[in-house]
PDBQT receptor file of N, H, CA, C and O in Angstrom, charges set to zero:
ATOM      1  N   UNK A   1      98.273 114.918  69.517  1.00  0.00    +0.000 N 
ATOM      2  CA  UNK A   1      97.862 114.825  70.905  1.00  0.00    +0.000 C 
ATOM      3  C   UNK A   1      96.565 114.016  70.998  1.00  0.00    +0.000 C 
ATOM      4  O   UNK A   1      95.488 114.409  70.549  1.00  0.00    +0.000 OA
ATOM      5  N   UNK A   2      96.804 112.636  71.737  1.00  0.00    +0.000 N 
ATOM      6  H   UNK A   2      97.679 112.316  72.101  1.00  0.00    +0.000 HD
ATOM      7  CA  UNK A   2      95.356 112.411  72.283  1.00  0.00    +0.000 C 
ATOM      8  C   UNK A   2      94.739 113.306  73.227  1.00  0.00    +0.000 C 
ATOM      9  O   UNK A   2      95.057 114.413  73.663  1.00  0.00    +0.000 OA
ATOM     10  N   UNK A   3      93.484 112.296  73.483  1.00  0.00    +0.000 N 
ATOM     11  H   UNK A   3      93.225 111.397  73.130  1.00  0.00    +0.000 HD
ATOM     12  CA  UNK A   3      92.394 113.188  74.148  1.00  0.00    +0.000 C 
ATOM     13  C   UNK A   3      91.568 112.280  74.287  1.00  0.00    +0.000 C 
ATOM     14  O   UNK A   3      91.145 111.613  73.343  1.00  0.00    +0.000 OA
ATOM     15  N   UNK A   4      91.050 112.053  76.095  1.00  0.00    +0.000 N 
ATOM     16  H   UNK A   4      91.394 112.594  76.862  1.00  0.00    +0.000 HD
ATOM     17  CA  UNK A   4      89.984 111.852  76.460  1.00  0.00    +0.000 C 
ATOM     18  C   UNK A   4      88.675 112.147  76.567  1.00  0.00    +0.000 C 
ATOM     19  O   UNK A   4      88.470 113.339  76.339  1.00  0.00    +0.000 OA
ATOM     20  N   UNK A   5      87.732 111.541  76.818  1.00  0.00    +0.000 N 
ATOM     21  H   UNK A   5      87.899 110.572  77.003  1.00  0.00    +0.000 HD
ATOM     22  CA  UNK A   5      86.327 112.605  77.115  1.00  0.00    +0.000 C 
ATOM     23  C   UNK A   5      86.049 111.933  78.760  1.00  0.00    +0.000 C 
ATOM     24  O   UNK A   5      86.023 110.705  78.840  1.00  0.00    +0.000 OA
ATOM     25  N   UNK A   6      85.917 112.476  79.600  1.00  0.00    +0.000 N 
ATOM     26  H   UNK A   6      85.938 113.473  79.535  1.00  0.00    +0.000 HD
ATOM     27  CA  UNK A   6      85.764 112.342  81.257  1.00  0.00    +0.000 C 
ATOM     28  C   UNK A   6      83.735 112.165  81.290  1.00  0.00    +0.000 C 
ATOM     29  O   UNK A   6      83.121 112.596  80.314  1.00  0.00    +0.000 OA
ATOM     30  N   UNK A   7      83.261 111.776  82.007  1.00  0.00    +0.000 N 
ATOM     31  H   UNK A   7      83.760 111.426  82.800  1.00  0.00    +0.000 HD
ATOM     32  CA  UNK A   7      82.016 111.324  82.635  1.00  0.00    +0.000 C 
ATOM     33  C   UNK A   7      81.094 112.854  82.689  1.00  0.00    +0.000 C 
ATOM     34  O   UNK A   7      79.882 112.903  82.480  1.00  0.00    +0.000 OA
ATOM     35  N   UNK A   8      81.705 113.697  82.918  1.00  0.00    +0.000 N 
ATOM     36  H   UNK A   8      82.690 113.658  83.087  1.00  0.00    +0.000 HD
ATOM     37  CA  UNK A   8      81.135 114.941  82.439  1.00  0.00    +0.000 C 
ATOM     38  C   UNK A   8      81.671 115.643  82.170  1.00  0.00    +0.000 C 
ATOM     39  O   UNK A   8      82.041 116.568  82.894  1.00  0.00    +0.000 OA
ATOM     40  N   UNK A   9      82.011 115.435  80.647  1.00  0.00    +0.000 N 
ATOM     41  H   UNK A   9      81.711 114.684  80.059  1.00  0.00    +0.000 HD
ATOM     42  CA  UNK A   9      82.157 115.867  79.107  1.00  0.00    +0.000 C 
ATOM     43  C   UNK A   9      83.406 116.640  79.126  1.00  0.00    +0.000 C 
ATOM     44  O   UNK A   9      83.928 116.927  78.049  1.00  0.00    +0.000 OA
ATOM     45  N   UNK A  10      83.883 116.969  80.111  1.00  0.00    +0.000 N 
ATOM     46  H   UNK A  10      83.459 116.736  80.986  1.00  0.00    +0.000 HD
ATOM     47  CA  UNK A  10      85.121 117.420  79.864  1.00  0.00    +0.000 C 
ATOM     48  C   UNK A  10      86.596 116.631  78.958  1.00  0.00    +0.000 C 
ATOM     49  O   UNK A  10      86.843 115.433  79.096  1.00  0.00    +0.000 OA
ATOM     50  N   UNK A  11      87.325 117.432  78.184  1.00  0.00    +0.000 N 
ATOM     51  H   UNK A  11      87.124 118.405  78.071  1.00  0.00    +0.000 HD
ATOM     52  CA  UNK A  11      88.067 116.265  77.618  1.00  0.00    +0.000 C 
ATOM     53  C   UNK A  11      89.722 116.506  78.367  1.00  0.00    +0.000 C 
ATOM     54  O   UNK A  11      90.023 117.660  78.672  1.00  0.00    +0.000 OA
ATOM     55  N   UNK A  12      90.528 115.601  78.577  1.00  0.00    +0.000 N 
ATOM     56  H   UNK A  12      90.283 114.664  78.329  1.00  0.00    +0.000 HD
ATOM     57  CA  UNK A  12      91.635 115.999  78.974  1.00  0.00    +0.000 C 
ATOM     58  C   UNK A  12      92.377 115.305  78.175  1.00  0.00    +0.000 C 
ATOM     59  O   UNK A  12      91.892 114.405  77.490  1.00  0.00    +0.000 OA
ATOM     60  N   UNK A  13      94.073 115.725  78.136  1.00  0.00    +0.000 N 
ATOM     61  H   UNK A  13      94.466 116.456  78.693  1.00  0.00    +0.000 HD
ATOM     62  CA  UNK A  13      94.801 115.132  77.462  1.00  0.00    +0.000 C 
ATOM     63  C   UNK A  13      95.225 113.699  77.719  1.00  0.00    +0.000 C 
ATOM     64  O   UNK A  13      94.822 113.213  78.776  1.00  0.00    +0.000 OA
ATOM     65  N   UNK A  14      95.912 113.005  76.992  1.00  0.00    +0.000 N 
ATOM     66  H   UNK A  14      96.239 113.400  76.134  1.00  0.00    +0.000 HD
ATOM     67  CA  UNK A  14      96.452 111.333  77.311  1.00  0.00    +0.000 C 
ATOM     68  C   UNK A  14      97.688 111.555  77.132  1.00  0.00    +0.000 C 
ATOM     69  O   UNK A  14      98.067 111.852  75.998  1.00  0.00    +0.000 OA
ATOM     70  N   UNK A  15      98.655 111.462  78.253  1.00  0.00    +0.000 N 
ATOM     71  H   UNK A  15      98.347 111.222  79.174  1.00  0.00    +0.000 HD
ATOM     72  CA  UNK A  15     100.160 111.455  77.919  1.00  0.00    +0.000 C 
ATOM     73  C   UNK A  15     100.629 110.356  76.885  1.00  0.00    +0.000 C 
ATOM     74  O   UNK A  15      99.880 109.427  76.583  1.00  0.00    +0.000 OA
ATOM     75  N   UNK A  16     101.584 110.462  76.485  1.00  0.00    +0.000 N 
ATOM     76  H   UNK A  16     102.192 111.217  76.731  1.00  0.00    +0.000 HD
ATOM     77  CA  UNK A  16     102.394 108.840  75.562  1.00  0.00    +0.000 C 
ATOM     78  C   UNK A  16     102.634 108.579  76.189  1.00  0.00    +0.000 C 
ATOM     79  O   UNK A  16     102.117 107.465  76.101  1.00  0.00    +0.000 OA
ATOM     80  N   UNK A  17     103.386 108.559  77.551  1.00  0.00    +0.000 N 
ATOM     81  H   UNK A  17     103.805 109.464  77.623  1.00  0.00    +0.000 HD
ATOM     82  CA  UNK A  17     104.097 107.687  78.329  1.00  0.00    +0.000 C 
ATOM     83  C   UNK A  17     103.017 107.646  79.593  1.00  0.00    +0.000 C 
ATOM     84  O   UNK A  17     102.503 108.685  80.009  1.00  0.00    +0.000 OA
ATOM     85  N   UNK A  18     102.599 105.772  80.407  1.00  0.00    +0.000 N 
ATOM     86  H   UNK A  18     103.017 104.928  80.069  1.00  0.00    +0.000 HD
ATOM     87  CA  UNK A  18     102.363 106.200  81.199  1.00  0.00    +0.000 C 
ATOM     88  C   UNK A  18     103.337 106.523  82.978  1.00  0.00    +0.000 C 
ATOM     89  O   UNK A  18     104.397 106.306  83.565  1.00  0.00    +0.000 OA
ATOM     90  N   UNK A  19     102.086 107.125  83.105  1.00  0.00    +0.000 N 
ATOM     91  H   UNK A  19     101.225 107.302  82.628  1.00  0.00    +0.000 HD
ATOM     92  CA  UNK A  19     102.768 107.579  84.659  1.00  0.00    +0.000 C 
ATOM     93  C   UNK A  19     102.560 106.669  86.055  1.00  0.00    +0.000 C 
ATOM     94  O   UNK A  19     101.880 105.643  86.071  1.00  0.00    +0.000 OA
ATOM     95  N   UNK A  20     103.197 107.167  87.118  1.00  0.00    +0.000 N 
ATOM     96  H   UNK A  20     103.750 108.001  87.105  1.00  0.00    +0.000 HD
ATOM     97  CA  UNK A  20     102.555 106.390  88.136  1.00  0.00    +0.000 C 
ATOM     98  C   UNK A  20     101.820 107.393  89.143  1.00  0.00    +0.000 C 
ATOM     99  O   UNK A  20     102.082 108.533  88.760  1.00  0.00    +0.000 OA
ATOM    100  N   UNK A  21     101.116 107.419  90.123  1.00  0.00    +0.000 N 
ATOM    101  H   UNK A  21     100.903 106.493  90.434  1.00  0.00    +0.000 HD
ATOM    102  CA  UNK A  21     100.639 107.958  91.131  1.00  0.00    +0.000 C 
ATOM    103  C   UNK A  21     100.544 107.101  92.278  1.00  0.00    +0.000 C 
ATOM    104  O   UNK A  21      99.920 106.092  92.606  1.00  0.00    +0.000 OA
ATOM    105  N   UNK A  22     101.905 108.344  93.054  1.00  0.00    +0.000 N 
ATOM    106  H   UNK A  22     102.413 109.163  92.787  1.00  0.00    +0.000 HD
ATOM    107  CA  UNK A  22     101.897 107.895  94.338  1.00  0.00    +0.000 C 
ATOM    108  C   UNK A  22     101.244 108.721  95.651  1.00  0.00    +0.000 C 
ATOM    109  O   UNK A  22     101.407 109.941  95.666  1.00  0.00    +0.000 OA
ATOM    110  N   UNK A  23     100.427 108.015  96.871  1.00  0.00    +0.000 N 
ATOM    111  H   UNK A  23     100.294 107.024  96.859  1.00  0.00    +0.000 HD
ATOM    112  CA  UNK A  23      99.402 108.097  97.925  1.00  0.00    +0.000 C 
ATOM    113  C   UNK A  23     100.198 108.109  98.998  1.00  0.00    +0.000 C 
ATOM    114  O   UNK A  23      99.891 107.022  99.488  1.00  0.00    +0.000 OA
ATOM    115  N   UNK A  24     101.351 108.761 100.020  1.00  0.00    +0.000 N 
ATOM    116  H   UNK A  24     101.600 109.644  99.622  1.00  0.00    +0.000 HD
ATOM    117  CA  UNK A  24     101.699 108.147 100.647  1.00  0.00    +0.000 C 
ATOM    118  C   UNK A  24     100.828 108.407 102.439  1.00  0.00    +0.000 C 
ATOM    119  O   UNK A  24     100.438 109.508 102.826  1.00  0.00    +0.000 OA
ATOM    120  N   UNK A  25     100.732 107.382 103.077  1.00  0.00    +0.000 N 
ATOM    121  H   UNK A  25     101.048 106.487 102.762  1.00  0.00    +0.000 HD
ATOM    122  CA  UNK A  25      99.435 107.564 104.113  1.00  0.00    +0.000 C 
ATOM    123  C   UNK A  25      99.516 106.704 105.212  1.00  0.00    +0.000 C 
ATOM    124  O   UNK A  25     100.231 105.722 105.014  1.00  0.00    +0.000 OA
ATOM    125  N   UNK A  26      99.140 106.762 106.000  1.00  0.00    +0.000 N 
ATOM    126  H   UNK A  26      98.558 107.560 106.160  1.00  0.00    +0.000 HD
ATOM    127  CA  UNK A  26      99.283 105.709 107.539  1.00  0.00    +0.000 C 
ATOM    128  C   UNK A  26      97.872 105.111 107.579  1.00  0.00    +0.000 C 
ATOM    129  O   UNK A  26      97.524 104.350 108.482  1.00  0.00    +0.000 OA
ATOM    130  N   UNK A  27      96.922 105.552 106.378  1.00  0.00    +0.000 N 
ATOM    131  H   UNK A  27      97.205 106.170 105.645  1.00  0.00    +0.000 HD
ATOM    132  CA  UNK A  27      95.304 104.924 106.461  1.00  0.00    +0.000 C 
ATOM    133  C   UNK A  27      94.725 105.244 105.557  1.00  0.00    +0.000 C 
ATOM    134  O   UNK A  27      93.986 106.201 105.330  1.00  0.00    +0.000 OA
ATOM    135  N   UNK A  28      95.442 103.467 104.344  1.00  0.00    +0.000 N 
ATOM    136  H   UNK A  28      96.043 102.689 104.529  1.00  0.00    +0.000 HD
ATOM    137  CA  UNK A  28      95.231 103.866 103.287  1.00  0.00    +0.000 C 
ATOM    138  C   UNK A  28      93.373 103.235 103.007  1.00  0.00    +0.000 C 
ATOM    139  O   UNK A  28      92.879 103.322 101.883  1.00  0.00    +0.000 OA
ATOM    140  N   UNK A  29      92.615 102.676 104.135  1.00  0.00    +0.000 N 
ATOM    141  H   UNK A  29      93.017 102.605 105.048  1.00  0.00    +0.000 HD
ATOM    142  CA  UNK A  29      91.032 102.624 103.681  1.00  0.00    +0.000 C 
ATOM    143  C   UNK A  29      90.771 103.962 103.686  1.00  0.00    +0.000 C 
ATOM    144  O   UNK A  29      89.546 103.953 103.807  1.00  0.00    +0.000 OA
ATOM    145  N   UNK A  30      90.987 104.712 103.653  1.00  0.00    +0.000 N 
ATOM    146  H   UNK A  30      91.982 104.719 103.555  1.00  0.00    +0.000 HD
ATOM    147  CA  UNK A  30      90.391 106.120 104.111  1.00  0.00    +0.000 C 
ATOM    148  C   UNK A  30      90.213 106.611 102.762  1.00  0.00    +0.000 C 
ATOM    149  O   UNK A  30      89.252 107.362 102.593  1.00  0.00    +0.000 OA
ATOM    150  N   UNK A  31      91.204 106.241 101.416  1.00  0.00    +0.000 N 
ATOM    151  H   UNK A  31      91.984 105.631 101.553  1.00  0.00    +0.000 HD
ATOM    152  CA  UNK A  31      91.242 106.797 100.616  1.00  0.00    +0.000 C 
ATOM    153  C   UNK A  31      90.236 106.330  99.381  1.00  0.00    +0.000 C 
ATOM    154  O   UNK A  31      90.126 105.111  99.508  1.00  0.00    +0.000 OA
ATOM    155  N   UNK A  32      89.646 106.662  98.521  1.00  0.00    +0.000 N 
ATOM    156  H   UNK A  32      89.736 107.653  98.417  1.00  0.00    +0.000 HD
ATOM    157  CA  UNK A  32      88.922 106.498  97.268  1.00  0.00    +0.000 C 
ATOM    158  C   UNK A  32      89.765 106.980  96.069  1.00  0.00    +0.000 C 
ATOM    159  O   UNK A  32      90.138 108.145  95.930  1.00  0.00    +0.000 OA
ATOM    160  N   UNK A  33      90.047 105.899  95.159  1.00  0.00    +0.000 N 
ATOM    161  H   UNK A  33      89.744 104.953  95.272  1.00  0.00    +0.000 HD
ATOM    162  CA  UNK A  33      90.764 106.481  93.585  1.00  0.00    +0.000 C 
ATOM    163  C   UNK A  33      89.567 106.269  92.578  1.00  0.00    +0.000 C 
ATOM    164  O   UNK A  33      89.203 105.148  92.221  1.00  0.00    +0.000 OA
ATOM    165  N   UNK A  34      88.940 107.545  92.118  1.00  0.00    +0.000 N 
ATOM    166  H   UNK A  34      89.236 108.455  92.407  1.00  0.00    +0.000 HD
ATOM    167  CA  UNK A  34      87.700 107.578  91.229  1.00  0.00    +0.000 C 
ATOM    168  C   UNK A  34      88.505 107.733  89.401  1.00  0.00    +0.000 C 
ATOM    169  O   UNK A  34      89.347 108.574  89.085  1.00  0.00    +0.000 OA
ATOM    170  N   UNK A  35      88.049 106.905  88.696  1.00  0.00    +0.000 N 
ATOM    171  H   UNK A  35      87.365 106.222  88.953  1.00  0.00    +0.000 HD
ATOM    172  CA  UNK A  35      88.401 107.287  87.066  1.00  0.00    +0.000 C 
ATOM    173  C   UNK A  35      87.314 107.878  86.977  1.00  0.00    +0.000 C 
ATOM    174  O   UNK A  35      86.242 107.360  87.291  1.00  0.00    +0.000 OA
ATOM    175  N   UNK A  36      87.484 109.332  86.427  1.00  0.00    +0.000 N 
ATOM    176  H   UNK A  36      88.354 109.753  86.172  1.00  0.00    +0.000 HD
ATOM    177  CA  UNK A  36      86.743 109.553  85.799  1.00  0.00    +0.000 C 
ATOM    178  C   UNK A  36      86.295 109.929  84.449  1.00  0.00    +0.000 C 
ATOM    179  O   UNK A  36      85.657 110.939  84.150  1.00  0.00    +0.000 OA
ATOM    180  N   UNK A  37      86.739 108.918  83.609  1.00  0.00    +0.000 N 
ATOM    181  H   UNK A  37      87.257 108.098  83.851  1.00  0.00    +0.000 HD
ATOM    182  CA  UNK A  37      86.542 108.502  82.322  1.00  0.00    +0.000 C 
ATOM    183  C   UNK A  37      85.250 107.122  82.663  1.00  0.00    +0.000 C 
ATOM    184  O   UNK A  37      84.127 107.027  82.169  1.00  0.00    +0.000 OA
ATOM    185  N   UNK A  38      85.856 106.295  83.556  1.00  0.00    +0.000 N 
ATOM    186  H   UNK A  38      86.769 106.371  83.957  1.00  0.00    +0.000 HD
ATOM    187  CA  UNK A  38      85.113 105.221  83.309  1.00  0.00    +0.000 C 
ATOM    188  C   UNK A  38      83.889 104.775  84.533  1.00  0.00    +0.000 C 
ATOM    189  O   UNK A  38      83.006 103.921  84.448  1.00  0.00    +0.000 OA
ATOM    190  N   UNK A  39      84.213 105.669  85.623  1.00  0.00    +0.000 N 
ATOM    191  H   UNK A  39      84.930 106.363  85.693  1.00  0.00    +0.000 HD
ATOM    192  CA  UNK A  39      83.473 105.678  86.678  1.00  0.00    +0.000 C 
ATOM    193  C   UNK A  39      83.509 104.682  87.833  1.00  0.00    +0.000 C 
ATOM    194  O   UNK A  39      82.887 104.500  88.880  1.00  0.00    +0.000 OA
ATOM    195  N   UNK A  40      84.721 104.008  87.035  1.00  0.00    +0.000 N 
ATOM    196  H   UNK A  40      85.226 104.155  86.184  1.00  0.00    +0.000 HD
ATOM    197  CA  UNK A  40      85.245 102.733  88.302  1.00  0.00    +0.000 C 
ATOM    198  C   UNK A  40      85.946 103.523  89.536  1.00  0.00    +0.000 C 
ATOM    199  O   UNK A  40      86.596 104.553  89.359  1.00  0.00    +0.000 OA
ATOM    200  N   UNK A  41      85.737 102.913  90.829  1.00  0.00    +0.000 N 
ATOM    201  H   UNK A  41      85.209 102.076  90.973  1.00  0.00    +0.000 HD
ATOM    202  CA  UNK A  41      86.120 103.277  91.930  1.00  0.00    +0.000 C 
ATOM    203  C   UNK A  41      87.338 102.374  92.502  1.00  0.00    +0.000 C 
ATOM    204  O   UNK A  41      87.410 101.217  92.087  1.00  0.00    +0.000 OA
ATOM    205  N   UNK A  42      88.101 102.743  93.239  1.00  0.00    +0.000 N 
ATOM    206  H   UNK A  42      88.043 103.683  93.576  1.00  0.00    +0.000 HD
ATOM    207  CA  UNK A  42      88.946 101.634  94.151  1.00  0.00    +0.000 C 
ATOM    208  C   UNK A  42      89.396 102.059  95.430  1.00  0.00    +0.000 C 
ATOM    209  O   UNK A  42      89.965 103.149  95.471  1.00  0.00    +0.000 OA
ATOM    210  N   UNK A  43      89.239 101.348  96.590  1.00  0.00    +0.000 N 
ATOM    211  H   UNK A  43      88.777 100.462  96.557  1.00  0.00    +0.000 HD
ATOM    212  CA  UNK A  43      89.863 102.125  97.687  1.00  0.00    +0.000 C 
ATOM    213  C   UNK A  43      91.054 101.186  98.136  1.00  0.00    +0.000 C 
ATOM    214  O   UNK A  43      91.108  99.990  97.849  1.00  0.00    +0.000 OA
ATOM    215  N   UNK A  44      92.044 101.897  98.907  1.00  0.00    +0.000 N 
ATOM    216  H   UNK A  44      92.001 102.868  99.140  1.00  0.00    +0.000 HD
ATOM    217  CA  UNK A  44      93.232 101.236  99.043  1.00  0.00    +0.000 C 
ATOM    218  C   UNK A  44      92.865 100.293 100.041  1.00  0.00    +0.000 C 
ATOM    219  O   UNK A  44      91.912 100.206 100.815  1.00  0.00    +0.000 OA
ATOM    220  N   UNK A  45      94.216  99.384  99.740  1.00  0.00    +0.000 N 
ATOM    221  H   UNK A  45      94.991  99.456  99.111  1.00  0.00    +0.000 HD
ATOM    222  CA  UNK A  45      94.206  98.214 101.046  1.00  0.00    +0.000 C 
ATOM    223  C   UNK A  45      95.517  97.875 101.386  1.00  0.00    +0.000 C 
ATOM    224  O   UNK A  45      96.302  97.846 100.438  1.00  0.00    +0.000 OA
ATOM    225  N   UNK A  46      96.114  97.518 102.883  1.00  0.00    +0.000 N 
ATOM    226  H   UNK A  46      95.476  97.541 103.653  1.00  0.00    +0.000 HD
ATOM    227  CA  UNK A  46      97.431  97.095 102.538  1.00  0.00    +0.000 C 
ATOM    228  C   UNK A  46      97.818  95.608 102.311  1.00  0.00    +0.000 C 
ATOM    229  O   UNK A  46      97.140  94.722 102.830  1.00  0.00    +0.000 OA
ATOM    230  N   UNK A  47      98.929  95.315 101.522  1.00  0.00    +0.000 N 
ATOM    231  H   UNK A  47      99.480  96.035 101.100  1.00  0.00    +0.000 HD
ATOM    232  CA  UNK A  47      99.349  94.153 100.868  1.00  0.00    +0.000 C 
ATOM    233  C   UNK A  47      99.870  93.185 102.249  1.00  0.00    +0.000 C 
ATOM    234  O   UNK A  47     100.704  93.500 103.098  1.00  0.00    +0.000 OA
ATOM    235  N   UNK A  48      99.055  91.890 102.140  1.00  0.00    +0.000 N 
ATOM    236  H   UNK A  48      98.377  91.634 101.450  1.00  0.00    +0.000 HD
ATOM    237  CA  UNK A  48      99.572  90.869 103.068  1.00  0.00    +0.000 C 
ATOM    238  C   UNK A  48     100.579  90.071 102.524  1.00  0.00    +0.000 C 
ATOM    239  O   UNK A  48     100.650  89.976 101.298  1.00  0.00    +0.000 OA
ATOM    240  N   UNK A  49     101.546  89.351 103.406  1.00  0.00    +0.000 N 
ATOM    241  H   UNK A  49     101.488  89.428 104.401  1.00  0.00    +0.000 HD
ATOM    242  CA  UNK A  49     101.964  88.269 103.095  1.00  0.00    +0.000 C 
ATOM    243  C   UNK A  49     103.010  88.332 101.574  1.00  0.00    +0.000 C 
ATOM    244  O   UNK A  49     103.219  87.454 100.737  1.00  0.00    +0.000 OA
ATOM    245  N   UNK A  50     103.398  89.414 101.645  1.00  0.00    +0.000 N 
ATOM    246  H   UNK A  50     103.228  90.128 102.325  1.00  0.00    +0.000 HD
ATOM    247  CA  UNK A  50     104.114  89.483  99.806  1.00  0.00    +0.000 C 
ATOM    248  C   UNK A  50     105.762  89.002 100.339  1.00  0.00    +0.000 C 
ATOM    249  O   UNK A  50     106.330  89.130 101.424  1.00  0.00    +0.000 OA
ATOM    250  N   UNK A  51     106.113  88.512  99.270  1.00  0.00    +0.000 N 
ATOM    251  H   UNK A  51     105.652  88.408  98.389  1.00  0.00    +0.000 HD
ATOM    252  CA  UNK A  51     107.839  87.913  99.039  1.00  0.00    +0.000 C 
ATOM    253  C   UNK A  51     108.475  89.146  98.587  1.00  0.00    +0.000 C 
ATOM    254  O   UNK A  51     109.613  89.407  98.976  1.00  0.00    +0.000 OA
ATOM    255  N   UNK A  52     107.944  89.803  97.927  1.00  0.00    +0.000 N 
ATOM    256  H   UNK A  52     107.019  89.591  97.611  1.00  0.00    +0.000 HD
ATOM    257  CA  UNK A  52     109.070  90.931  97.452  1.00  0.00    +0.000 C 
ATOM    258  C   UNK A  52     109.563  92.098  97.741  1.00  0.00    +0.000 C 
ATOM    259  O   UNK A  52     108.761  93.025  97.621  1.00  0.00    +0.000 OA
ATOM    260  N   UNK A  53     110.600  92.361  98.078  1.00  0.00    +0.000 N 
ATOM    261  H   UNK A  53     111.251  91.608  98.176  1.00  0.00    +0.000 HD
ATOM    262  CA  UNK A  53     110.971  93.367  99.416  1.00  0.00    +0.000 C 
ATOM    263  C   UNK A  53     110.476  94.760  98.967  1.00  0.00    +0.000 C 
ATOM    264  O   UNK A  53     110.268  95.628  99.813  1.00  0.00    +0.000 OA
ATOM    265  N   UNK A  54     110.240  95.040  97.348  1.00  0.00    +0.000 N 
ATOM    266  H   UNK A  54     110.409  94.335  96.660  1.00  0.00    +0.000 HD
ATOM    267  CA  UNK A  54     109.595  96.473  97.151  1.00  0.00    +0.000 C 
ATOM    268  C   UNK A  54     108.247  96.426  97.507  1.00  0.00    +0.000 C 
ATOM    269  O   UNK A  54     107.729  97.472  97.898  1.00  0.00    +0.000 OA
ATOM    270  N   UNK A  55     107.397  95.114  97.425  1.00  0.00    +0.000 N 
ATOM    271  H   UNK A  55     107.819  94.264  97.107  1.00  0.00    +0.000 HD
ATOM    272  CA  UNK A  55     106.274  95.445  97.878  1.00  0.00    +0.000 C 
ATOM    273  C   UNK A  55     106.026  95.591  99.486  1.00  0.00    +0.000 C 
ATOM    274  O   UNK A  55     105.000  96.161  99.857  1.00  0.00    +0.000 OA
ATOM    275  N   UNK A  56     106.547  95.305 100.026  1.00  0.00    +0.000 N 
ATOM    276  H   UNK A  56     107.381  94.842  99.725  1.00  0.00    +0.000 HD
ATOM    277  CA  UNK A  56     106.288  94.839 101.571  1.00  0.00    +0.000 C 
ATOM    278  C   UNK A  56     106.047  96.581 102.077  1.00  0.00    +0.000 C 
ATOM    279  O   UNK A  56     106.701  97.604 101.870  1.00  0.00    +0.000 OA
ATOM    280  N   UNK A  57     104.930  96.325 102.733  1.00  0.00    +0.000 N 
ATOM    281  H   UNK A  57     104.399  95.494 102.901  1.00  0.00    +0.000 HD
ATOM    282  CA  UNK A  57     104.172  97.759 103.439  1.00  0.00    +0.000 C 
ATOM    283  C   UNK A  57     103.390  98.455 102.201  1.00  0.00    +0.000 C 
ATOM    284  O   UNK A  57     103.032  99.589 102.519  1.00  0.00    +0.000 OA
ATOM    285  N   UNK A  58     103.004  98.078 100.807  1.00  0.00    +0.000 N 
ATOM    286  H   UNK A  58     103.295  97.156 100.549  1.00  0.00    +0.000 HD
ATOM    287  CA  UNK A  58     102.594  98.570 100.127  1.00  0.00    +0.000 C 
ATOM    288  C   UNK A  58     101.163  98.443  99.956  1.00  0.00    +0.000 C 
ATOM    289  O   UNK A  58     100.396  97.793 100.666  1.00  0.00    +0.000 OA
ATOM    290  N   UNK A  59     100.831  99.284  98.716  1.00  0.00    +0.000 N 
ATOM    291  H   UNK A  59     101.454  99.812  98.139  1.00  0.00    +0.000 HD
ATOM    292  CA  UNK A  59      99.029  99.509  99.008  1.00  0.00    +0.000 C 
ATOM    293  C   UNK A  59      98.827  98.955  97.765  1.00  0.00    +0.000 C 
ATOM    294  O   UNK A  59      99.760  99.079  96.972  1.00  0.00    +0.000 OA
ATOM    295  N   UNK A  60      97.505  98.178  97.273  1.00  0.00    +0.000 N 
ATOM    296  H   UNK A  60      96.747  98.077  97.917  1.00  0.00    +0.000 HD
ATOM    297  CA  UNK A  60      97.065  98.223  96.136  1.00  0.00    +0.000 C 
ATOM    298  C   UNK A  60      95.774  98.842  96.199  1.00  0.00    +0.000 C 
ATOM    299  O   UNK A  60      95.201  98.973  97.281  1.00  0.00    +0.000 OA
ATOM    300  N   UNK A  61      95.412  99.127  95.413  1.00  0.00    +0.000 N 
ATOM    301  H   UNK A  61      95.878  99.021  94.535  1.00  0.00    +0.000 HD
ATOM    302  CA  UNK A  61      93.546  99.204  95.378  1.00  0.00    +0.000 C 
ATOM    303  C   UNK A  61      92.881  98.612  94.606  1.00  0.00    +0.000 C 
ATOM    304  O   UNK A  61      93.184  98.528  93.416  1.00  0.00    +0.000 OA
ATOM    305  N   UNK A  62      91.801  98.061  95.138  1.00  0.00    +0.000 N 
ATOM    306  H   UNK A  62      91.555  98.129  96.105  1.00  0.00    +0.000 HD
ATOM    307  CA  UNK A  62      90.714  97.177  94.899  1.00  0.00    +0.000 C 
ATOM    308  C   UNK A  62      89.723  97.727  94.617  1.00  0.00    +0.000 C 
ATOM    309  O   UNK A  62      89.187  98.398  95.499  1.00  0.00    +0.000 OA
ATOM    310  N   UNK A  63      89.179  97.661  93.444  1.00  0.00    +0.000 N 
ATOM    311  H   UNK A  63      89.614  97.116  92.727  1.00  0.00    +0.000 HD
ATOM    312  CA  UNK A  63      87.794  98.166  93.207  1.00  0.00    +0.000 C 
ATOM    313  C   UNK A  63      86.639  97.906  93.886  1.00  0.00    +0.000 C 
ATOM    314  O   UNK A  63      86.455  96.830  94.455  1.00  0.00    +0.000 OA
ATOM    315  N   UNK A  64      85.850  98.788  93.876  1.00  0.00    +0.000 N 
ATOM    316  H   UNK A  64      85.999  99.662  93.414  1.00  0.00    +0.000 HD
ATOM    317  CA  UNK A  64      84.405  98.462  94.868  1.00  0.00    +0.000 C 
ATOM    318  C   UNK A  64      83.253  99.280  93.924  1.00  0.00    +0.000 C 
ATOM    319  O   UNK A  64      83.177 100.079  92.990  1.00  0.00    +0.000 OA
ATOM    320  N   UNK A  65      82.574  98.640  94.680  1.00  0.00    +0.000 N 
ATOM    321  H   UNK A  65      82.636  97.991  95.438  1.00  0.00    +0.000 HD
ATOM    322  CA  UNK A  65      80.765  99.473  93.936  1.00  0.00    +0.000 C 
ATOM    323  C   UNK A  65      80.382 100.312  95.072  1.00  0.00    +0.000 C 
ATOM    324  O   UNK A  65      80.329 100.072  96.278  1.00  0.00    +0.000 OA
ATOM    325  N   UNK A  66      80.093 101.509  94.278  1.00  0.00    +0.000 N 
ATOM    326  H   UNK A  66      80.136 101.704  93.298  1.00  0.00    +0.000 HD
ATOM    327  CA  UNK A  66      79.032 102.559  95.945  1.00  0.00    +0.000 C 
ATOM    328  C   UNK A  66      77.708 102.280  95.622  1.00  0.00    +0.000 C 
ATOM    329  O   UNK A  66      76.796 102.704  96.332  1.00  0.00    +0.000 OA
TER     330      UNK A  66
């Protein structure tokens, strides 16, 4: 079993496989995705202008600094 260490010291496990996490929301600025292993932030945004019919109405997130 891996194992992380988190920003305060807690350790959690690392799956083998990764996963996805899904947000679903009508206001996705509203939201903040914090790592907290690495302390990077991202808040959602929705996707303009995409060709591909799974993305269309979808969110990515963009990192930001507080």
């Amino acid at each position: 079993m891996k194992t992380r260490v988190l920003k305060d010291g807690r350790i959690v496990e690392e799956l083998e496989v990764a996963r996805q996490l899904w947000i679903k929301t009508r206001c996705p600025d509203k939201w903040l995705l914090l790592d907290m292993e690495t302390g990077e932030q991202y808040t959602g945004r929705k996707t303009e202008g995409t060709q591909d019919w799974e993305r269309v109405n979808a969110i990515e997130w963009k990192r930001v600094e507080y």
